[in-house]
Each structure stands twice: as C-alpha cells, then as structure tokens.
DRENDO-1510 file (C-alpha; in Angstrom, 1 decimal, always signed):
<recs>
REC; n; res; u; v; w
REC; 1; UNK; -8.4; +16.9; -8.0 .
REC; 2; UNK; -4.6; +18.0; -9.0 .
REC; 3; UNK; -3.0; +15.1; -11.5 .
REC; 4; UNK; +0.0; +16.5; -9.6 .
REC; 5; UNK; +1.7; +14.3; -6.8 .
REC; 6; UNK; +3.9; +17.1; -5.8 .
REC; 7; UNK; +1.1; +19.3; -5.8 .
REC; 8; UNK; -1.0; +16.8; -3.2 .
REC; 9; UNK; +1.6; +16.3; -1.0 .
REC; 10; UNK; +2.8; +20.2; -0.9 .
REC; 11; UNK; +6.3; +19.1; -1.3 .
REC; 12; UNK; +8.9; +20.5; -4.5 .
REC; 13; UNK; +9.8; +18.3; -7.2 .
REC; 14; UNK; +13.6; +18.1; -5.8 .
REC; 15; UNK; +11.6; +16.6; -2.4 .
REC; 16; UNK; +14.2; +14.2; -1.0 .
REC; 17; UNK; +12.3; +10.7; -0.2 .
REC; 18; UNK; +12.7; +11.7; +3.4 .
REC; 19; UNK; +10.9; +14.6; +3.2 .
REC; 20; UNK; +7.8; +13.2; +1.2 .
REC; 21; UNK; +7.8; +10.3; +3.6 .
REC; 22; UNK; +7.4; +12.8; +6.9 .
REC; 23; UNK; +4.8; +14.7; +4.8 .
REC; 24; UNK; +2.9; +11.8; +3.9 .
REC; 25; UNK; +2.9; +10.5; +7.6 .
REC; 26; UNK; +1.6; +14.3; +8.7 .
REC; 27; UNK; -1.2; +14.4; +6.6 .
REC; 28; UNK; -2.2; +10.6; +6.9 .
REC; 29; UNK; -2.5; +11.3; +10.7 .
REC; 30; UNK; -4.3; +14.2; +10.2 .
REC; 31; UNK; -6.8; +12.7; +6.9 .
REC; 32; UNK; -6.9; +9.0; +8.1 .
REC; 33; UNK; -10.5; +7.3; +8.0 .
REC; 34; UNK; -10.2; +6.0; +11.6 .
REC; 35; UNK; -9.5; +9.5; +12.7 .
REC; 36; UNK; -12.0; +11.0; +10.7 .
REC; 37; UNK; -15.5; +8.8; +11.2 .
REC; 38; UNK; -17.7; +10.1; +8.9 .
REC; 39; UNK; -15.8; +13.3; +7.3 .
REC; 40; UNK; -16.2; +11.8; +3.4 .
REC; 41; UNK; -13.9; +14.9; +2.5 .
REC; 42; UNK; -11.1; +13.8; +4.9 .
REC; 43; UNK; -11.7; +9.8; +3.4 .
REC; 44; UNK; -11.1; +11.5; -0.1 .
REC; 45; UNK; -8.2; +13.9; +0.5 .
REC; 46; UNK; -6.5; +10.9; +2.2 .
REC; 47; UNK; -6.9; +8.4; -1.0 .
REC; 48; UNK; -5.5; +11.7; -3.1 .
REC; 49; UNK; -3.1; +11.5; -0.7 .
REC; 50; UNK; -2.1; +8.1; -0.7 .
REC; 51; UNK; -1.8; +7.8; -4.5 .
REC; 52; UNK; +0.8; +10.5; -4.7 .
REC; 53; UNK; +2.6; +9.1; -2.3 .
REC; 54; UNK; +1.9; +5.7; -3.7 .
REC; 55; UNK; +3.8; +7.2; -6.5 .
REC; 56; UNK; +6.1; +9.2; -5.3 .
REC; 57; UNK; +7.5; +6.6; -2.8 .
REC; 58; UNK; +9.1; +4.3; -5.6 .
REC; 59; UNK; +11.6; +5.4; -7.9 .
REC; 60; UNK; +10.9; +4.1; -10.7 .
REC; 61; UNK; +7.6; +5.2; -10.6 .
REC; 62; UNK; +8.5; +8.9; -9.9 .
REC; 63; UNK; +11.2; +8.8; -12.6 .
REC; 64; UNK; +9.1; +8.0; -14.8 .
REC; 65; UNK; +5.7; +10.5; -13.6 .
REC; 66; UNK; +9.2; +13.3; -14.0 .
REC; 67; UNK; +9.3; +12.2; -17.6 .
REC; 68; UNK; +5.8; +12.3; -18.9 .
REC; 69; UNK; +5.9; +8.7; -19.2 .
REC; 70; UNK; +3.1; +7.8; -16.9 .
REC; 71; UNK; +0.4; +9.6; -15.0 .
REC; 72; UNK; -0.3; +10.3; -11.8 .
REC; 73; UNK; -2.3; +6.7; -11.6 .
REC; 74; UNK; +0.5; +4.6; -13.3 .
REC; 75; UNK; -1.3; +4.3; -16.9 .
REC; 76; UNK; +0.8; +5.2; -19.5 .
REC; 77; UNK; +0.6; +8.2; -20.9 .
REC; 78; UNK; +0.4; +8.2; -25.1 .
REC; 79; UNK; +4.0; +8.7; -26.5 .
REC; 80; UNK; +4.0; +11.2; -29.6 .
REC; 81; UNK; +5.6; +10.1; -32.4 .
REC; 82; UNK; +7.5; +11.7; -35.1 .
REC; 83; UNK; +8.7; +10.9; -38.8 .
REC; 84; UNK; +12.0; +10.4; -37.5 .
REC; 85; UNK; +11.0; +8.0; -34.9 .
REC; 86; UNK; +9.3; +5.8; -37.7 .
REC; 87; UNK; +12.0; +6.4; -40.5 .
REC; 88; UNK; +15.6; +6.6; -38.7 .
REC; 89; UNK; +14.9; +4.3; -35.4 .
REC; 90; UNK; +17.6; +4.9; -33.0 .
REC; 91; UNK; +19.3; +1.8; -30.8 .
REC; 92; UNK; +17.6; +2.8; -27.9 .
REC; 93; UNK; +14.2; +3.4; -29.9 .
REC; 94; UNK; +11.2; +1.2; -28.0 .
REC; 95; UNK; +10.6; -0.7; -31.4 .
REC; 96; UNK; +14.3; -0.5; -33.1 .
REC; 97; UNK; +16.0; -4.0; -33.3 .
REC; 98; UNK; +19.0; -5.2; -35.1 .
REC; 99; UNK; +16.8; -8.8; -35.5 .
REC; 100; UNK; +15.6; -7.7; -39.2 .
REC; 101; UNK; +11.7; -8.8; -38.7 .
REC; 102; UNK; +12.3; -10.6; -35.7 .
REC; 103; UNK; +9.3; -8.5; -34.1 .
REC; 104; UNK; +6.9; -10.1; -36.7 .
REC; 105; UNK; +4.8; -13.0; -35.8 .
REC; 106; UNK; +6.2; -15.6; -37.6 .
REC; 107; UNK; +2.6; -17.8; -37.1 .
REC; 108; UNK; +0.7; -14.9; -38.7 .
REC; 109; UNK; +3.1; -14.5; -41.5 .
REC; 110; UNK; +3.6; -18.4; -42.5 .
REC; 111; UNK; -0.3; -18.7; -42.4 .
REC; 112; UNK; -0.7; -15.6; -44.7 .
REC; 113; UNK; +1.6; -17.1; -47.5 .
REC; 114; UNK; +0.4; -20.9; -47.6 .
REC; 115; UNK; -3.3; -19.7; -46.6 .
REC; 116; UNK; -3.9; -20.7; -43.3 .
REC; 117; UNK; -1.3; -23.8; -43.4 .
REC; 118; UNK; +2.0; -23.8; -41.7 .
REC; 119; UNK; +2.1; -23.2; -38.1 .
REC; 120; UNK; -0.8; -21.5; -37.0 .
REC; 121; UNK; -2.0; -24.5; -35.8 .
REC; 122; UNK; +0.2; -24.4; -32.7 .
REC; 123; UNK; -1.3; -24.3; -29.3 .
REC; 124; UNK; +0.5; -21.3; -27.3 .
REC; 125; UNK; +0.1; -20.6; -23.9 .
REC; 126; UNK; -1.2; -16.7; -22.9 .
REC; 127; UNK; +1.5; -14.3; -22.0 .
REC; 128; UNK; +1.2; -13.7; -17.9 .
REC; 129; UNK; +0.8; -10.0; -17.2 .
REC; 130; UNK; +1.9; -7.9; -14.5 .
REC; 131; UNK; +0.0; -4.9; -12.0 .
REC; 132; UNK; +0.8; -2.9; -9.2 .
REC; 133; UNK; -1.9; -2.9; -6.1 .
REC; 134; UNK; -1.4; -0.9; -3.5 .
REC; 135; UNK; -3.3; -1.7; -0.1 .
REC; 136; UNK; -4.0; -0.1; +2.9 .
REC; 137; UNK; -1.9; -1.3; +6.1 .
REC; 138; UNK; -5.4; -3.0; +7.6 .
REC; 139; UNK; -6.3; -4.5; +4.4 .
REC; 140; UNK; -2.8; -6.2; +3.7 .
REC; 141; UNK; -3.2; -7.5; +7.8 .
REC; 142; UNK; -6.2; -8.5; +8.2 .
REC; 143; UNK; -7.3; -9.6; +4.3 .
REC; 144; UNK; -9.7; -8.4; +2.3 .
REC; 145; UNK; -11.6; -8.3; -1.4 .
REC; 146; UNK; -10.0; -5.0; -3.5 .
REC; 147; UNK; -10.8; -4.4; -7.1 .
REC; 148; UNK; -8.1; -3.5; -9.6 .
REC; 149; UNK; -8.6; -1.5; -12.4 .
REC; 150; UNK; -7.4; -3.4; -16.3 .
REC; 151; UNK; -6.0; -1.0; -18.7 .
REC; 152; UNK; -8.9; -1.6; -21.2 .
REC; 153; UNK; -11.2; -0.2; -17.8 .
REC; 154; UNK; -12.5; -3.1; -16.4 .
REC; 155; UNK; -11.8; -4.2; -12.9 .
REC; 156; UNK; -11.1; -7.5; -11.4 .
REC; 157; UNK; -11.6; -8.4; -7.7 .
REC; 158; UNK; -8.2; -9.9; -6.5 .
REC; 159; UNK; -8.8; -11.8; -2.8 .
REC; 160; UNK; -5.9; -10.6; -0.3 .
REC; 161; UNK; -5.1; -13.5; +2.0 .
REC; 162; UNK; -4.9; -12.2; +5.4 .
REC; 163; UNK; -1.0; -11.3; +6.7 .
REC; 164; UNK; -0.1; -9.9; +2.9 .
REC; 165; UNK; +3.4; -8.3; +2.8 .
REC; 166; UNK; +4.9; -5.5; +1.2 .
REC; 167; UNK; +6.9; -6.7; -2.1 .
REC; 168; UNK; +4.3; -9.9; -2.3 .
REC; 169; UNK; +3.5; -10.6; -5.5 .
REC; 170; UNK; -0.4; -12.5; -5.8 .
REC; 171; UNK; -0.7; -15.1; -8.6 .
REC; 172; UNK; -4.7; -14.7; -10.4 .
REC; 173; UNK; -4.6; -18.0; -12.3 .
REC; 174; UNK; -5.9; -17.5; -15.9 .
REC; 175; UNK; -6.4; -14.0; -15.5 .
REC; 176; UNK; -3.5; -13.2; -18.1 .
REC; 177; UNK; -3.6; -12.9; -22.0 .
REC; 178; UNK; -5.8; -15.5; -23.6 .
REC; 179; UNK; -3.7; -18.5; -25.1 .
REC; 180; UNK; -3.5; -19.6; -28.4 .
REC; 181; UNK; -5.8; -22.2; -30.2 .
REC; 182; UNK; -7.2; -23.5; -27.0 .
REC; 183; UNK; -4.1; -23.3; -25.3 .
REC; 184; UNK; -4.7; -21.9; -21.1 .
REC; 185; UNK; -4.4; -18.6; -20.5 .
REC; 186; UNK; -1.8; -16.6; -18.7 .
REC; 187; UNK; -1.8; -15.5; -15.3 .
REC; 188; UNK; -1.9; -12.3; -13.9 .
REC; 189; UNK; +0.7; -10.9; -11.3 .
REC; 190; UNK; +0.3; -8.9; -9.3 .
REC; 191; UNK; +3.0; -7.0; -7.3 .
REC; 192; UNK; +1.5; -5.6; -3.9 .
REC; 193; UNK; +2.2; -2.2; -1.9 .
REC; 194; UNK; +1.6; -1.8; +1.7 .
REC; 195; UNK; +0.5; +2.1; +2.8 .
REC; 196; UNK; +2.3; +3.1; +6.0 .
REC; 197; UNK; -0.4; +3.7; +8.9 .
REC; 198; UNK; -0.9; +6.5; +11.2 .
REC; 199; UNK; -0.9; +4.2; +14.0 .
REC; 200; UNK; +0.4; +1.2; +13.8 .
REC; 201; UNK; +4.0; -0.1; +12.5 .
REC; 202; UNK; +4.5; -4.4; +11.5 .
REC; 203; UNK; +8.0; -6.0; +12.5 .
REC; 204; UNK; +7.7; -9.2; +10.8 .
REC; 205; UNK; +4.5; -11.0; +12.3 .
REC; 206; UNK; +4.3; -8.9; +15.2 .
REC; 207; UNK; +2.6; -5.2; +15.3 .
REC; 208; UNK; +3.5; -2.4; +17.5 .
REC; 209; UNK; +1.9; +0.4; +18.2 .
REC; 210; UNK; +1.5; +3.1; +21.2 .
REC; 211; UNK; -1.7; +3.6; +23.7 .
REC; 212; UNK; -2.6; +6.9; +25.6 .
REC; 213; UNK; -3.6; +5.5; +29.2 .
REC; 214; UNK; -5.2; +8.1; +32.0 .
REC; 215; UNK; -2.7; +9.6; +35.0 .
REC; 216; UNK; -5.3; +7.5; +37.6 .
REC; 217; UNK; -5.6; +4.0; +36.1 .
REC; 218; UNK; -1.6; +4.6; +35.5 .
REC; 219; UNK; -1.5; +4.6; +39.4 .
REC; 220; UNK; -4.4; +2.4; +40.5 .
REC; 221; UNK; -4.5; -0.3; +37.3 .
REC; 222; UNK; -7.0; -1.1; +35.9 .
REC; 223; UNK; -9.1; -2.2; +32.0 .
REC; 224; UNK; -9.4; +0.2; +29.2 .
REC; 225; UNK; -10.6; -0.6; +25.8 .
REC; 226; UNK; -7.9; +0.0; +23.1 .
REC; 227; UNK; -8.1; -0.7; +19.0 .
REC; 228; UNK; -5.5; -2.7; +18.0 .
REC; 229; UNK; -5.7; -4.2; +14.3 .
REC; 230; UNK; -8.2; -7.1; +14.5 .
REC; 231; UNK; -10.1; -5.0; +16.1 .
REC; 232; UNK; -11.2; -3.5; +19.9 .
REC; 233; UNK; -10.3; -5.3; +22.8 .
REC; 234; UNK; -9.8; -4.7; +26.4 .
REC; 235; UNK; -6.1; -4.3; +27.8 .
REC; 236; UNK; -5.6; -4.5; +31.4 .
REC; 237; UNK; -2.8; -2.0; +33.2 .
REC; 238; UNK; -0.6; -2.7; +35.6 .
REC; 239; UNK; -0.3; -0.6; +38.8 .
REC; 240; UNK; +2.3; +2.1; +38.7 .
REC; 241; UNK; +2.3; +1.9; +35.2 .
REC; 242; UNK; +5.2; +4.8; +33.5 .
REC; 243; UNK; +5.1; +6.0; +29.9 .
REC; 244; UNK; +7.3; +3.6; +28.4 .
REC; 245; UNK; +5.6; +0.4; +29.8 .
REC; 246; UNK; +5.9; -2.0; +26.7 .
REC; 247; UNK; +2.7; -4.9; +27.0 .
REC; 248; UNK; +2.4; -8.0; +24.9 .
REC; 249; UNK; -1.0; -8.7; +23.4 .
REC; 250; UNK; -0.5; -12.4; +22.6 .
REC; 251; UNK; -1.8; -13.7; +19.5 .
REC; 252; UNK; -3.2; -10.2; +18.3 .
REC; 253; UNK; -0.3; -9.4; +15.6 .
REC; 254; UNK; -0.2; -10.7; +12.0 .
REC; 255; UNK; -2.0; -13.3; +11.0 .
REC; 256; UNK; -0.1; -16.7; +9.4 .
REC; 257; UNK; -1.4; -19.0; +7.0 .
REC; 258; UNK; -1.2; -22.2; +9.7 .
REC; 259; UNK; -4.1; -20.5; +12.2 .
REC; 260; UNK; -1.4; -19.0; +14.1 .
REC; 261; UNK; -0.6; -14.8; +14.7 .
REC; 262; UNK; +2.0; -13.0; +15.4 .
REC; 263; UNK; +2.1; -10.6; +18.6 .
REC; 264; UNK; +0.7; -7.0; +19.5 .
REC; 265; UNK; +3.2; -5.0; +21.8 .
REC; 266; UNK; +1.7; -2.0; +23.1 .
REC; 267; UNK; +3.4; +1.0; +24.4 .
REC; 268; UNK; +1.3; +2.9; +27.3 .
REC; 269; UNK; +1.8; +6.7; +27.2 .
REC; 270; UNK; +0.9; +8.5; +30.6 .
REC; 271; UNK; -2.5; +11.4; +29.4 .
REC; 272; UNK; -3.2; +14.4; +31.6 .
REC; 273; UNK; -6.6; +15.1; +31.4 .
REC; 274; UNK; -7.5; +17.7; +28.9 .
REC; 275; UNK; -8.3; +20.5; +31.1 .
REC; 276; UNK; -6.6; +21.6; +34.2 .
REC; 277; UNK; -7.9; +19.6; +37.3 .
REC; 278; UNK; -7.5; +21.5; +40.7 .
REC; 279; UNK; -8.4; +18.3; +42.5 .
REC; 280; UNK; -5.4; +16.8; +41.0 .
REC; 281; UNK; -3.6; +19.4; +41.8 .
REC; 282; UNK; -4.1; +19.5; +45.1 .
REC; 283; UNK; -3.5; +15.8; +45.6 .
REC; 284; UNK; -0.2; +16.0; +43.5 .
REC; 285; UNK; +0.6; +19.2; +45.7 .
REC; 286; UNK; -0.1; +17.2; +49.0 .
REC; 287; UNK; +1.8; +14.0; +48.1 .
REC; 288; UNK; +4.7; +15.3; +46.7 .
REC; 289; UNK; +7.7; +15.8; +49.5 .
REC; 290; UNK; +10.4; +18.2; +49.0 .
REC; 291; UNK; +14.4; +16.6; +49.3 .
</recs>
C-alpha cells in the first residue's frame, strides 16, 4: 500500500480541500462495504482510502504529513538531530527554554543529592493523554466497540456510546500515564472523527438520506424495503408519489442518551426499470394526451 495520501486519493499536493472532499466522496461510493458485499479488495481500498482522507481532511494534520513530521497514520516520524540542534538551541528549538533547568525533574534531582530524601515522596497524579479516533458514520450512529492503537503498539478497546459526534472528545478513566507513588492514573482522551458516508448525511439528531422507488409503486403506492441506519425496514409510498417526495421515518434518526432518537427523512427518487419496457411504453404512449 502507498504511505502517500495524495497518491491514494489521486489528487496533487496543491489539492484544494474541496477537491479531495469530492474525490473522497467518488471513491467512497464506488469502494464502500455496503456496496461492495463480500469484495475484501473494495473493503481494503476503501480503509486506504479513508485514512488519507482522514488525514488529508484536517489541516493540521496535512501540514504536518507536508513537513515530514508525521506519517501517513499520524505517528510521529523520528526527527534527525544535528550538533547544532544539541549545542546552539534556537528559541523556537522543541527543547530550548530560557527557564535554565526548569525542564529537569526537580523530584528526581532533590532525591539524587540527599539519597532518596527530599520530595520524592510526593504522590502525583498521571499526566492524561490525548488520541485521535476516527469512526465510520454507522459506528459513531449506532455505537460500537473499536480498538485504538498506543504508540508503544498495544491497542485499547474504547466503547462508542451510540449517537457519537464529530469533534466528541471520549474520556477512558485511568487509561493515561501511571501516577506517582500510588497516586491514580491519568486519563486518556480521546478526540473523535466522523467519516462522511456514501449514503447517508446527519443534521443534528436527524438523518437524511435519498430512496430509489419503482415508476409503478410511484403511481399505485405501495411497501418497499429500504436500509436506513438502524437497519432494514419497510417504508410505505404514497400514491402519485414524484421524485422529490420528502417522508419522515419517526424515531429512526440518531440515537440520544434518554432512550429517545432523532428522525429519518427520506427522499423518494422516481427509477425506470433498467431495461427498456415496451409494455410501458405502450401504456405511457396510450395515456398520454397531446395539448
């Protein structure tokens, strides 16, 4: 697999965040699991996918993947050092400070000198730490169990409570840096990510999202089975139904923490059947009245 987002995506590195957005949405339509039952090369083409645009899509990130700093993934990549980083630190330098050896633990240096006495007795609490998870539209809706990778390599399942947001940041309590002679750990943070999908779009609570309904249950009415995001259910037409047609699903949008959900508005497009149909023809021909 290419360690190149730009690459992925097929878009230059002076892409504007327009143009990788459309892109993305292209080939998430065209690679998306749901569309794709089954095709395992689609599934991973749309994962190598969805991390460039994971990265791509945020500034900061892609500012940073521009400047060697991180890789494709968001790990930081080793920086190399040089004599004159370590002997003449510039102001901006990551480790330069005008605090003398205000970076040294103090704890650590006291308990050196008097032999352990001092202060490194003192109970500190673990430093919290922060991550970046980034979830598929379904799995942020509907909730789910997704493992996040440590930088040391190990994982840790973080639980996503059903109705998850884009910008939410999930609190793992004592999941951070160990604390200090018995003090509590830290917790982790971590900031969350919402994929666009192919199909679907979230307004608040509510989800919208556009149905293909056949020329003849259009006219007549009638049930057809449609997937909506908590999963397939039966939506009932309206006679004379036009493309257009907006229905509200009541109860099948986002759900909220107090048992509730938001709604599921559904907008019917009129299909023609795949292949020419003389039948239809011939009826359309017969109905239709010239001024």
């Amino acid at each position: 697999m290419s360690d190149d987002p730009y690459a992925i995506l097929g878009v230059e590195r002076d892409a504007s965040p327009e143009q990788i957005r459309k892109t993305y949405r292209k080939l998430a339509r065209k690679l998306h699991p749901d569309l794709n039952p089954g095709n395992t090369e689609a599934e991973e083409q749309f994962k190598n996918v969805s991390r460039a645009y994971d990265l791509l899509n945020d500034p900061e990130k892609r500012a940073r993947f521009d400047r060697g700093e991180i890789d494709i993934s968001g790990v930081e990549r080793p920086r190399q050092r040089y004599y004159r980083d370590v002997s003449e630190p510039s102001a901006d330098h990551a480790y330069a400070s005008d605090a003398g050896f205000a970076d040294f633990d103090t704890d650590d240096l006291l308990a050196e000198i008097f032999g352990g006495r001092g202060r490194s007795n003192v109970r500190r609490r673990g430093a919290d730490v922060h991550y970046q998870l980034d979830l598929d539209f379904l799995d942020a809706v509907n909730g789910a169990t997704r493992p996040l990778t440590l930088p040391d390599g190990t994982t840790l399942d973080v639980r996503i409570p059903p109705g998850t947001r884009e910008g939410q940041t999930l609190r793992l309590r004592g999941k951070g840096e160990p604390g200090r002679n018995g003090a509590p750990p830290g917790d982790a943070l971590i900031a969350i990510g919402v994929r666009p999908h192919p199909v679907f779009r979230r307004a608040g609570d509510d989800i919208h999202f556009e149905q293909g309904v056949p020329l003849h249950t259009a006219v007549l009415g009638g049930r057809i089975a449609v997937s909506a995001p908590a999963g397939p259910l039966t939506l009932t037409i309206p006679k004379w139904s036009t493309s257009g047609t907006v229905l509200r699903l009541k109860g099948k949008g986002v759900p909220r923490s107090g048992g509730t959900a938001g709604d599921a508005y559904v907008t019917l497009l009129i299909a023609l059947p795949d292949k020419p149909d003389p039948e239809l023809e011939r009826a359309i021909a017969a109905w239709h009245r010239p001024v």
